[in-house]
C-alpha positions in Angstrom: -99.9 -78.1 43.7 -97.5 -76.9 46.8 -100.1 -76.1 49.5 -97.7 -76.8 52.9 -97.7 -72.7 53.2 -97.4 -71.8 57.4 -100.3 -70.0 57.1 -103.1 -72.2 55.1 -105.1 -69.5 53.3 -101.9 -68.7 51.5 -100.1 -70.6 48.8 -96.9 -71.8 49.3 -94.2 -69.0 49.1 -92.4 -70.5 46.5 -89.8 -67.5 44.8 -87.1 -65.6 46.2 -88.7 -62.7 46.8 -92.4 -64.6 48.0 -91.6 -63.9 51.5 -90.6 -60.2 51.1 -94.1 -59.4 50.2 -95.6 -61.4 52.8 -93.5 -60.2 55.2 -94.7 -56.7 54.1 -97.9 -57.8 53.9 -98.2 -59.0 57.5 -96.8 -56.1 58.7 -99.6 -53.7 57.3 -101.8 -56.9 59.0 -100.4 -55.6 62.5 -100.3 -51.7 61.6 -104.2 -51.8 61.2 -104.8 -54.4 63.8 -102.6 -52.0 66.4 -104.2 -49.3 65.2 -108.2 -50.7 64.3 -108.2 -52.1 67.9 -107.4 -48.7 70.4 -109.7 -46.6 68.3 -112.2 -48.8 68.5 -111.8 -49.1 72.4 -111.3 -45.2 73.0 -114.9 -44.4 70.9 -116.4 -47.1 73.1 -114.8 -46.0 76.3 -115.2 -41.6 75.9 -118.6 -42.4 74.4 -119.2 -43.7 77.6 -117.3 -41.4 80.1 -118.6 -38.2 78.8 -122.1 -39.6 77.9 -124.5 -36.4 78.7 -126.0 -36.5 82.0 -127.6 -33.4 82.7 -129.1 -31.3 79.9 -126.7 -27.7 79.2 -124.2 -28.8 81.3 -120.8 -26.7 80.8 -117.9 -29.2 79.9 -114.8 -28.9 81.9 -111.8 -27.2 80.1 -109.3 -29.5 78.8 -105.7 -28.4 77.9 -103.8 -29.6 75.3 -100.5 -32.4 75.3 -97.5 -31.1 73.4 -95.8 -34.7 74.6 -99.0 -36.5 72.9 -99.4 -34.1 70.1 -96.0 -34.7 69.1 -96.0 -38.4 69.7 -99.1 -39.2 67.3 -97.2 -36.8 64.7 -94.5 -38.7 64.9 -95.7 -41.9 65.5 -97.2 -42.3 62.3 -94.8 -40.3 60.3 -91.9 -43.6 61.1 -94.8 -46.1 60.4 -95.3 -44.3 57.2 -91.8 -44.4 56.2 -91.4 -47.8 57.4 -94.5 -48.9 55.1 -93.0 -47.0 52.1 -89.0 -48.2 52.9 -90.5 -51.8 53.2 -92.6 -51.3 49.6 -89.7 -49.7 47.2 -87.6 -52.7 48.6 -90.1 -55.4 47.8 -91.0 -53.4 43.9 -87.0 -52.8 43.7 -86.5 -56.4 43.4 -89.6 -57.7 41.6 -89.6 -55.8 39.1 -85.8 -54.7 38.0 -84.6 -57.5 35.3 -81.7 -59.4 35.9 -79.6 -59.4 33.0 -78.6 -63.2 33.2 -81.9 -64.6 33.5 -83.6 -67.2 30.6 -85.9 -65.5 28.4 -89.7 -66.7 27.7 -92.4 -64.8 25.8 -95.6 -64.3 26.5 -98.5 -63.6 24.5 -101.9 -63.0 25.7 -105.0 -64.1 23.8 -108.9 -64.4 24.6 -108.7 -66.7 26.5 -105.4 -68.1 26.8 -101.4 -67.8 27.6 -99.0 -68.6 24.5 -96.0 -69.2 25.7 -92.4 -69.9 23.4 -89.2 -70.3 25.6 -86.0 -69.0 23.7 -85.1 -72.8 22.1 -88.4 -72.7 20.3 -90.3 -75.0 22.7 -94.2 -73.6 22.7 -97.1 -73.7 25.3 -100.4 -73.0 25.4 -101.3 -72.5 29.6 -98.7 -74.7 30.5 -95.3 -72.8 32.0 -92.4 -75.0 32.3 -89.1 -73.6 34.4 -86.1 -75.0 36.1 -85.6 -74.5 39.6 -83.3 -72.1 40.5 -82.9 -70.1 37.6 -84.1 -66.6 36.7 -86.9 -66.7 34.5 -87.9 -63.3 32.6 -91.0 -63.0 30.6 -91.3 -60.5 28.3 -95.1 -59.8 27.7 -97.9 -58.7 25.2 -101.8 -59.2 24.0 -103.0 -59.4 21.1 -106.5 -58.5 22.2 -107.6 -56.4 25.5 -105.8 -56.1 28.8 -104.6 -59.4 30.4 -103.2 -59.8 34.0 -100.5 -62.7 34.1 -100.0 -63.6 37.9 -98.5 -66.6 40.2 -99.8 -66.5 43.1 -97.4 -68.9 44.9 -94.6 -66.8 43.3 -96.5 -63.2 44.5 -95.6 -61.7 41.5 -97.9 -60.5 39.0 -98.2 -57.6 35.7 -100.5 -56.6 33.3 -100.2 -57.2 29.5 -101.2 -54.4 27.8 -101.6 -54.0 24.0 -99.6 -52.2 22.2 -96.6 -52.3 24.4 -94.0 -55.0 26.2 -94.2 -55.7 30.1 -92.1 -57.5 32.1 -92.1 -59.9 34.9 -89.3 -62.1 36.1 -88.9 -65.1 39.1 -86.8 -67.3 40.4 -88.7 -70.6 41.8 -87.3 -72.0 44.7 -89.8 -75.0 45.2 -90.5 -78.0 42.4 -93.8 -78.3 42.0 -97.2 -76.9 40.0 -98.4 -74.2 40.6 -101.6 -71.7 39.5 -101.0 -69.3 36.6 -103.7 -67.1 36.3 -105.1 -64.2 34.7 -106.1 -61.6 36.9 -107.9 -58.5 35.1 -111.1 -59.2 33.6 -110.8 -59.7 30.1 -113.9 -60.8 28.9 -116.8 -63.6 29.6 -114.1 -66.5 29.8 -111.4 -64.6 31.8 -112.2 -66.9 34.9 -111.4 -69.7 32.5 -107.9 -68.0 31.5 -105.6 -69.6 34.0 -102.8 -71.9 33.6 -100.3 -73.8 35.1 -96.2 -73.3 36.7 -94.6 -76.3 36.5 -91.0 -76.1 38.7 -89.2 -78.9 37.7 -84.9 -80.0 38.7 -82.7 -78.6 36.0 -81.7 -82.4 34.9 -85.9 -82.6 34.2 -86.2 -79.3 33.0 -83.5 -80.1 30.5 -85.4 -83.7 29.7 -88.6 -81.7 29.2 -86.6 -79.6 26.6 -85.6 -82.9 24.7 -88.8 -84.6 24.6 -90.2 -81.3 22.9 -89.9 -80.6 19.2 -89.0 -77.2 19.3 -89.2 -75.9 15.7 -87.7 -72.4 14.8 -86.3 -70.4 17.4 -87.9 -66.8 18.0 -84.3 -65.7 17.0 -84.4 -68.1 14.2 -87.9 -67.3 13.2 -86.8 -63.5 13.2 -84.2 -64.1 10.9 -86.7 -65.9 8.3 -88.9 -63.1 8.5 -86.6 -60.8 8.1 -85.0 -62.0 5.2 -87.0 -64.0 3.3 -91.3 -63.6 4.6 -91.4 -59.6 4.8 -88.3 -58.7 2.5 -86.8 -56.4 5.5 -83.0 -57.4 4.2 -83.9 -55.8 1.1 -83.5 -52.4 2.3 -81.5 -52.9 5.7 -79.1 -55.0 4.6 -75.3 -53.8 4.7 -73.4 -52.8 1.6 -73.6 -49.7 -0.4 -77.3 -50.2 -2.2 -78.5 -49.3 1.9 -81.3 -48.0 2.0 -82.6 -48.2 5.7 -81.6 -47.7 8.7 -78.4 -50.0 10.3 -79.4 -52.1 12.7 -76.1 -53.9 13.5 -75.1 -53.4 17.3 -78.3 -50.7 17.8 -79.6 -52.4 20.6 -79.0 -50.4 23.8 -77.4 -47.2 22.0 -79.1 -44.0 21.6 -80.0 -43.2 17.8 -80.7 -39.6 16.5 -83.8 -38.8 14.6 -85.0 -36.6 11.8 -85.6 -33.5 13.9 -83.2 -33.3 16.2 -84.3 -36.0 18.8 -82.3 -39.0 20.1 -84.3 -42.6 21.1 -82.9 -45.4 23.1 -82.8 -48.2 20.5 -84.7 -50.9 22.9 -87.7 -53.2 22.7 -90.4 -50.6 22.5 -88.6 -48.8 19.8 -87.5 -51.9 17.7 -91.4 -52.5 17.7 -93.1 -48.7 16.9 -90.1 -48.6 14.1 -92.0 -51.5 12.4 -95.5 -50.8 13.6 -95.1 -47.2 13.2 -92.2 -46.3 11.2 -93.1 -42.4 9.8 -93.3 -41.5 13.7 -89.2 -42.0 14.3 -87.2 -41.7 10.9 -83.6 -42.0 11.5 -81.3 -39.0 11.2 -79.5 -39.4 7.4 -82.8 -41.5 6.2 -85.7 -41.0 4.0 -89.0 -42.0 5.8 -89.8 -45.1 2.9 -90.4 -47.6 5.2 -94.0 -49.1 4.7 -95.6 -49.9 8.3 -96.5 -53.0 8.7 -99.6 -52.6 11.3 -101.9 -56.0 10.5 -99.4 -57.9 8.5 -97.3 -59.6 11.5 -98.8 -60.9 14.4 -97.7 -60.5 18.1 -95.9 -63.4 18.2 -94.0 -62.7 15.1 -93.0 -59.2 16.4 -91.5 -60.8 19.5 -89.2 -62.9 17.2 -88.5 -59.7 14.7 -87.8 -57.9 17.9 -85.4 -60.8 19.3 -83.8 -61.5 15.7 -82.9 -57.3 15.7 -81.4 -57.4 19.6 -79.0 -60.8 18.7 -77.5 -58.2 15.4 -76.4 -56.4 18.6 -75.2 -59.6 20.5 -77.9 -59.4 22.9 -79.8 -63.3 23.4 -81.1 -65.0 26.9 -78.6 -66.6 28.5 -79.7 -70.4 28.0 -76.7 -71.9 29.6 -76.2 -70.3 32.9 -76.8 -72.0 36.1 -77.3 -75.8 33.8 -76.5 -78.5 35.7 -72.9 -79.6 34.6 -74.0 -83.4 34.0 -76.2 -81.9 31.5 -75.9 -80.2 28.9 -78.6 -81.1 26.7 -81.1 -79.1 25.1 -80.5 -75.7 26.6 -76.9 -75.9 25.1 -77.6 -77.2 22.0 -80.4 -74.3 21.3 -78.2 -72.0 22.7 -75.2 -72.9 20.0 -77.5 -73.2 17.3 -78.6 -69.6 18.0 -75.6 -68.3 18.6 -74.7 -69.7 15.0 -77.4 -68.3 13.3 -77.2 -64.9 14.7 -73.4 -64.9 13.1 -74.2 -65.9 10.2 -76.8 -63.0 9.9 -74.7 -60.2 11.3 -73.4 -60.0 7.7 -75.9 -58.9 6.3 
């Protein structure tokens, strides 16, 4: 683990934006030390000054400052701003996804992290990323609320059931580094922690190799879809159509029964097969059986990726490999991309 951090309580900043917050950090640091200090100072020193020293004694009339009034009005007011200005920078860039960055799900569990990168390659605790690449996660529990946080990366989110969250880095350091789970979830939740592993893209792309990866989530989708839960029965094209299309969905707005209009996006990909009577289509019959406690988490990630690559939209494998390797990360990324044509016929 990286521990060479300039100051030596802290881990190692190790992301892009690491030394944002610490910068922001420190700063509140000097705010309350600048401000802790004087007051402290002035109670001791008027306590003193005007201690009583003779019983009923008339105080002498003090007059107000409008040059001191105004200055701790507006003193604080910049500080205040400056706290806020430095904050929506530091959130701004943590938590707005890049759109070229390699995808990795996340499921929570008691008491553990299950982890499936986008080639199929699965983890249980263990987080393996190239350095210098954008990594998003896209998050959920199957239990109670998690936390999943690196501190050496200062990023962290909750996992909340029911819904996706999302967290994304860019490591800028090899090395391994403590993934933890920080909300109490139960008796083990100190035992829920993990590990970062920031490895050179020729490694990472070794690492991928020397895994068997199995089905892709897109892949894994796809076989769910069509053959396991019979979804291509109803929402496959051609005139015997009975549900919905979902064909190039992703990202558009699509009306409902009613009136209403729904971004077509991860949440509602999810709640359409979760909870399918509470957004019918416009033009559609609400037949649809849910399917609450027949999938699992993990298999509504890959539904959820399978529907988004109808519409053309995968993780960007390939971007940023090193060009003396193409390796696994291309090789997933082609098979995907194959499987995801051959489905868009149906």
């Amino acid at each position: 683990m990286q521990t060479n951090s300039w100051v030596p309580i802290f881990p190692d900043q190790a992301s892009t934006f690491a030394w944002q917050v610490d910068m922001l950090y420190f700063y509140l640091i000097v705010i309350s030390v600048a401000f802790t200090i004087p007051i402290v100072a002035a109670i001791f020193f008027f306590g003193i000054k005007y201690r009583e020293k003779e019983k009923f004694a008339t105080p002498e009339e003090i007059h107000g400052s409008m040059v001191l009034e105004a200055g701790w009005s507006f003193l604080p007011f910049v500080i205040s701003m400056t706290i806020f200005l430095g904050g929506a920078i530091v959130y701004y860039n943590q938590y707005r996804m890049p759109e070229d960055a390699m995808q990795v799900y996340v499921v929570g569990k008691q008491w553990m992290w299950k982890i499936q990168h986008e080639t199929g390659q699965r983890e249980i605790n263990e987080l393996h990323v190239p350095l210098g690449r954008k990594v998003k996660l896209t998050m959920t529990t199957e239990d109670v609320l998690h936390d999943f946080s690196i501190p050496a990366f200062r990023t962290k989110a909750d996992v909340v059931p029911g819904r996706y969250t999302y967290l994304w880095f860019e490591a800028t350091k090899p090395g391994k580094y403590h993934l933890y789970c920080a909300e109490y979830c139960g008796l083990n939740h100190s035992g829920m922690g993990g590990w970062v592993y920031v490895m050179e893209q020729r490694d990472f792309d070794n690492w991928l190799e020397g895994n068997v990866s199995g089905q892709t989530p897109v892949e894994q989708g796809r076989d769910l879809f069509e053959n396991k839960l019979g979804c291509a029965s109803c929402h496959a094209g051609g005139p015997q159509q009975r549900g919905a299309k979902l064909e190039g969905i992703y990202g558009k707005d699509v009306k409902l029964v009613g009136g209403s209009s729904v971004t077509a996006n991860d949440e509602y990909i999810k709640n359409s097969i979760l909870n399918p009577g509470s957004q019918v289509v416009e033009g559609f019959q609400p037949i649809m059986p849910t399917f609450k406690g027949q999938v699992t988490e993990e298999q509504l990630l890959s539904l959820v990726a399978y529907i988004k690559s109808l519409s053309g939209v995968q993780g960007n494998t390939t971007a940023g490999s090193s060009n003396t390797a193409p390796s696994a990360n291309s090789n997933s990324a082609s098979r995907t991309n194959t499987n995801s044509s051959a489905t868009s016929n149906h």
